[in-house]
N, C-alpha and C positions, 0 to 999 in steps of 0.2 A: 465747666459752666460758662457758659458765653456770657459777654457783659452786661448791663442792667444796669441805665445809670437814671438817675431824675432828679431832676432840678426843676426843684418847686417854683415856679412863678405866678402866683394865685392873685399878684397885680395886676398881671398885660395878658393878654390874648393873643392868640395867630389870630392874624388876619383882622383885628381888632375887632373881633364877636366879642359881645357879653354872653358868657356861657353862664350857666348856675349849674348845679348840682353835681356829685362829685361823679356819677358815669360818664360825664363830659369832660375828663380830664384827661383825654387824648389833645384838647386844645389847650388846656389849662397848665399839663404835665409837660415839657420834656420831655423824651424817649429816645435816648439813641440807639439807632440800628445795630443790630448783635455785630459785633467785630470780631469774631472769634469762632469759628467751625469749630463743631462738636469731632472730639478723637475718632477717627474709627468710622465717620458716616460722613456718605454723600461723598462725590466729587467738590472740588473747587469750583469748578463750572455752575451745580447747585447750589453750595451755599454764594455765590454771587450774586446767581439769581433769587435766591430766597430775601437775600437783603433788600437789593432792586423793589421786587414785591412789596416787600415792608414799607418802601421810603413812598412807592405808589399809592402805597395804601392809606400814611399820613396823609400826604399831598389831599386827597381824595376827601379823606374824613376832613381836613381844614378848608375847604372847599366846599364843604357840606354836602359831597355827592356818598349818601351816606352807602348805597346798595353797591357802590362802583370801590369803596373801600372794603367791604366786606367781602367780599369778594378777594380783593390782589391780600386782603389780610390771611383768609385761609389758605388759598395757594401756598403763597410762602409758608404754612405751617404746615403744609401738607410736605413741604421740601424738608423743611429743620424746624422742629418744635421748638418753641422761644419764650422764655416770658416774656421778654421787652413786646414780641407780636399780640401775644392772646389776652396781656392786660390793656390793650390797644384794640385789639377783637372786642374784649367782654364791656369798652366805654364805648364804643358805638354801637354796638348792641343795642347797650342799653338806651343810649340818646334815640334813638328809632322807638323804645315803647320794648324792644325783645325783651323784656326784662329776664324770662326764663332761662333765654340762652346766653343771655350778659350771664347772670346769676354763677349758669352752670363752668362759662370760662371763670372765670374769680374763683371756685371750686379747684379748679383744676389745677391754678398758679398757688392757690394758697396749698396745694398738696404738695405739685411738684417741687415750691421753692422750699416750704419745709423741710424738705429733706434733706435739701443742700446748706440750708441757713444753718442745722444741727452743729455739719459741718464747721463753722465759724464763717460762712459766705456773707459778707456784711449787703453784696448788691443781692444776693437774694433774698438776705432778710429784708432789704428794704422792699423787694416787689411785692413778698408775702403780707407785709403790712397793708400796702396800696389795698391788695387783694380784699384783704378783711375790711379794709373801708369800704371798700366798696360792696362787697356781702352786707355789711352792717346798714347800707345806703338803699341797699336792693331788696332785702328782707321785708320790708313792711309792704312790697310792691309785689308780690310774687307768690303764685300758688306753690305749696308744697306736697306732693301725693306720693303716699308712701304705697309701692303695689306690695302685697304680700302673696305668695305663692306657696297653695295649699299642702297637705302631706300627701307622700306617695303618688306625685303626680308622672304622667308617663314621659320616656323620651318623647321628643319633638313636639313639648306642649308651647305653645308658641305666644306672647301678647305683645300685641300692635294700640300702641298711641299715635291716634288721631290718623290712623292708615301707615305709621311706621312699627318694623319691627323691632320689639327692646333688644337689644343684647341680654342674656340674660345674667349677666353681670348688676344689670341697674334692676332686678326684682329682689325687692328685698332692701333698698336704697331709695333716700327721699329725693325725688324729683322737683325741680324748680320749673313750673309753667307760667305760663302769662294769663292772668286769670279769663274766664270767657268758659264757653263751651268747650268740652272735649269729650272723645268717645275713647271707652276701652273695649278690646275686642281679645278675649280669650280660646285659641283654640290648640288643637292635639287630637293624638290618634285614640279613637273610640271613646272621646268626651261632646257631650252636647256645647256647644259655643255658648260662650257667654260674651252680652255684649251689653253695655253701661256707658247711659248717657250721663256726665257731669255738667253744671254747673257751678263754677268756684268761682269766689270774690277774693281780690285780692287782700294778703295777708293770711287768706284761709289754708288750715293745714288738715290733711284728711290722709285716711289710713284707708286700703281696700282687700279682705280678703278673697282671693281670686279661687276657688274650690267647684271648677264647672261638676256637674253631673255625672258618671259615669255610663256608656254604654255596656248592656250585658257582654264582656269579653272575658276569653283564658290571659292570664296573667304570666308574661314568664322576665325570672330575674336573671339577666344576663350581666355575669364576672365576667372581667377581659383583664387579668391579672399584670399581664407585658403590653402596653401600649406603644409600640415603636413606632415612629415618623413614617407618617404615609398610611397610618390607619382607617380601613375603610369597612363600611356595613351596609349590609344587604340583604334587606326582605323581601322573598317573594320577587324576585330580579328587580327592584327597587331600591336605590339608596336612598340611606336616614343618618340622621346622627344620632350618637349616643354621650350624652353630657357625662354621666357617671354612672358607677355602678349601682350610686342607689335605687336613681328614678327605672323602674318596671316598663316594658312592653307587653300594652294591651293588644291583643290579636282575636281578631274574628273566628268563630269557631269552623275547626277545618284544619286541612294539612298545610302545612308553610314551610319555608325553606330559608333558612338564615344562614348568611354567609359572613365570615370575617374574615381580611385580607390585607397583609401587608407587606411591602417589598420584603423582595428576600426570606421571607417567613414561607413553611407550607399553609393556603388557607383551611380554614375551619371550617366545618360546613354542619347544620341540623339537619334536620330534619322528622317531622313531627306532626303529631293530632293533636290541633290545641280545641278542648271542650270547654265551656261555659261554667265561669264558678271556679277553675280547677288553677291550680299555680304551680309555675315548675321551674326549678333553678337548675341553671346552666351554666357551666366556666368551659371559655372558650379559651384553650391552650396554644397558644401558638408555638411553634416551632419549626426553631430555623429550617432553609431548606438546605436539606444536606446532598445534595445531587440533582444526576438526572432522575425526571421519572421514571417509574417499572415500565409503564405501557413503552415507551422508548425504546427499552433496551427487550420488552417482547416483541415489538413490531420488527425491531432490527433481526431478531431470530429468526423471526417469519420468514422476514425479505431472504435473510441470509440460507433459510434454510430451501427455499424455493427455488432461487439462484441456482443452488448446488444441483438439488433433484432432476430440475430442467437441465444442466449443463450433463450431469450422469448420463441420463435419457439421450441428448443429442450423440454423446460422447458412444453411446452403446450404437447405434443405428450407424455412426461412421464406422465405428469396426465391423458391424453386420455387412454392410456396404462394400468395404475393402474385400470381404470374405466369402461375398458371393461371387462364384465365377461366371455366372449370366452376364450381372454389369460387366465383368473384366472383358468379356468377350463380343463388349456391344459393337458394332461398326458404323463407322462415320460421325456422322452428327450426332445420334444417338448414346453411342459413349464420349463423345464430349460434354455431352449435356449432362449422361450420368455423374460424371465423373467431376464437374462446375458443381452438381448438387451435393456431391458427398463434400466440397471443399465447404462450400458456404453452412454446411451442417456440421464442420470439424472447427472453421472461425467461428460462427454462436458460441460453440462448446468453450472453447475457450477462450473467448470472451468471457462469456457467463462461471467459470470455474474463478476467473482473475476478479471480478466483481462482487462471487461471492467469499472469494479470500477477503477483499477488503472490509467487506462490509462485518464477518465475523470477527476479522482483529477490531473493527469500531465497536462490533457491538461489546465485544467483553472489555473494551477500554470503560465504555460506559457502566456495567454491570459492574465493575471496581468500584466507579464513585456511587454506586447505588446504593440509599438507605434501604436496606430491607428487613430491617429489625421490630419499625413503627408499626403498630398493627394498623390494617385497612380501615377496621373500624372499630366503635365500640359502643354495647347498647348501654341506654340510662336504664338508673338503677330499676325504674316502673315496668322495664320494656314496650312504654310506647312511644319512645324515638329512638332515631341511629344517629350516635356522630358521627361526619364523614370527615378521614385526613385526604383533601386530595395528595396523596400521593399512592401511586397503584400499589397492589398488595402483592404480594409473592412470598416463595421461603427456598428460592434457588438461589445458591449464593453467586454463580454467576455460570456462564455457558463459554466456552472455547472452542471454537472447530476450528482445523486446518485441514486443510484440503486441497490438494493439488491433480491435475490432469492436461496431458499435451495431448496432443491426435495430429 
């Protein structure tokens, strides 16, 4: 835990401002700059500059250039989170009138330092205290709106305050606003938008349950049991997110194509009539990839087997060639020419014999690491989807040709 020191001077002022009220006690407080890189993060070079920042950011706020502090304040926390920075953030905030976003940093320090102050961290418990002052300070100043989010709502239902998107961390958590107008704006895949204009007064605390409309859609509940890093989803050649397995995807009625996809893993694939009214659960299985694909190691047979045939064929026409006494007995130019064509028909040959050697020892190396156990597919229990494993189907456990010919 980096340092955190304050030394109360509620006598003197920087800069000999008369400040009042305790959000102002970025002039009021002491703060020394963290001295101390967090273990494990950032370079040196960073947290230099994250201090630097910091000490800009004082300078700035005692100078009352309040937009030009706010500013070098979150830099630096965007380098190294700090409370000595964001209790410093959340008093000029506040001295500007933000009271929602002073509010919500004092939130954040009275979290983070709590958990250190448990610890026995005496400079944390002291910020955490600052903090609650300053909540206690901020509280009668500040709208409170609690969004609540309805049952059963779909993946990628989305609320934007005042034209920003929540995390949906903060639905379900009380928000501190600056009183005044605000809009909510509710929206998601096959729900009617909802959109609510507020007026709150400061002090005012308000609850909102957020439950848009539904459009007529098939419902399907999609399990994804193994979430491995790099997890991705795909409707309809579209990505979405999927927050959890509880919230459902609404889908328009028709066929759709859902894909699930993650390094290293074979993907998952639907495929399916979704109808109107109807709901259908789904566990998408991933599983690792254990090889090359089928199609690979069949394409490689193809090549290899085609190679072969073509070089046979060549291979037979230069022995026909040698074996005809017409050619042998051609004169002048004419049998040198014949005799140029049966060469350049005996090198293809073997060329092509030597290409197709290789490529058969490639293919059955591949054909070794091939899973071909996994079935290609399998229908759901209704029969009206197929899951697809892309990985191609077979039940040949592998192919070996060898093959040789000279001419």
């Amino acid at each position: 835990m980096c340092s955190f020191v304050l030394n109360r001077q509620m006598g003197q002022t920087a800069g000999k401002q008369a400040l009042a009220g305790l959000f102002l006690y970025g002039l009021l407080v002491q703060i020394e700059a963290p001295t101390c890189a967090a273990a494990g993060k950032g370079s040196v070079t960073e947290h230099a500059y994250a201090i630097q920042l910091y000490k800009d950011g004082r300078a700035a706020a005692e100078a009352n250039r309040n937009e030009e502090a706010v500013t070098a304040l979150q830099q630096s926390l965007t380098l190294e989170p700090n409370l000595s920075t964001r209790n410093l953030l959340a008093s000029v905030l506040g001295r500007m009138g933000r009271y929602g976003a002073a509010y919500k940093q004092f939130q954040l320090v009275e979290r983070e330092a709590g958990m250190t102050a448990r610890r026995g961290d005496k400079k944390a418990a002291e910020a955490k205290e600052f903090a609650v002052a300053g909540l206690a300070e901020l509280k009668p100043l500040v709208v409170r709106l609690l969004l609540l989010p309805g049952a059963d709502l779909p993946s990628g239902f989305v609320v934007q305050l005042d034209g920003v998107t929540l995390p949906a961390s903060d639905l379900g958590q009380t928000l501190a606003l600056e009183p005044g107008a605000h809009l909510v704006l509710a929206t998601g895949p096959r729900l009617k938008p909802v959109e609510l204009k507020l007026t709150l007064s400061a002090g005012e605390q308000r609850s909102l349950e957020l439950s848009p409309e539904r459009l007529p859609s098939a419902t399907l509940r999609l399990k994804v049991p193994l979430r491995p890093p790099g997890l991705a989803f795909e409707l309809d050649g579209q990505p979405f997110a999927v927050e959890s397995d509880e919230r459902p995807l609404f889908l328009e009625a028709g066929m759709h194509r859902l894909t699930v996809r993650a390094p290293r893993y074979r993907s998952f694939v639907w495929k399916g009539l979704a109808t109107e009214n109807t709901e259908t659960e789904l566990t998408a299985l991933l599983q690792p990839d254990a090889g090359p694909p089928r199609a690979l190691v069949y394409g490689g047979a193809a090549a290899t087997g085609a190679a072969l045939i073509t070089a046979a064929v060549l291979g037979s026409i230069v022995q026909s060639r040698n074996q005809d006494p017409m050619l042998q007995r051609q004169p002048g130019e004419l049998g040198k020419s014949a005799f140029d064509t049966t060469n350049h028909f005996a090198t293809a040959s073997n060329i092509l014999w030597g290409a197709g050697g290789a490529l058969a020892a490639a293919t059955a190396t591949l054909a070794l690491f091939t899973d071909w156990k996994s079935p290609a597919f399998t229908k759901s229990g209704n029969g009206t989807s197929i899951t697809w494993h892309l990985a191609p189907s077979g039940n040949l456990q592998y192919v070996s040709i060898s093959l040789f010919g000279m001419y």
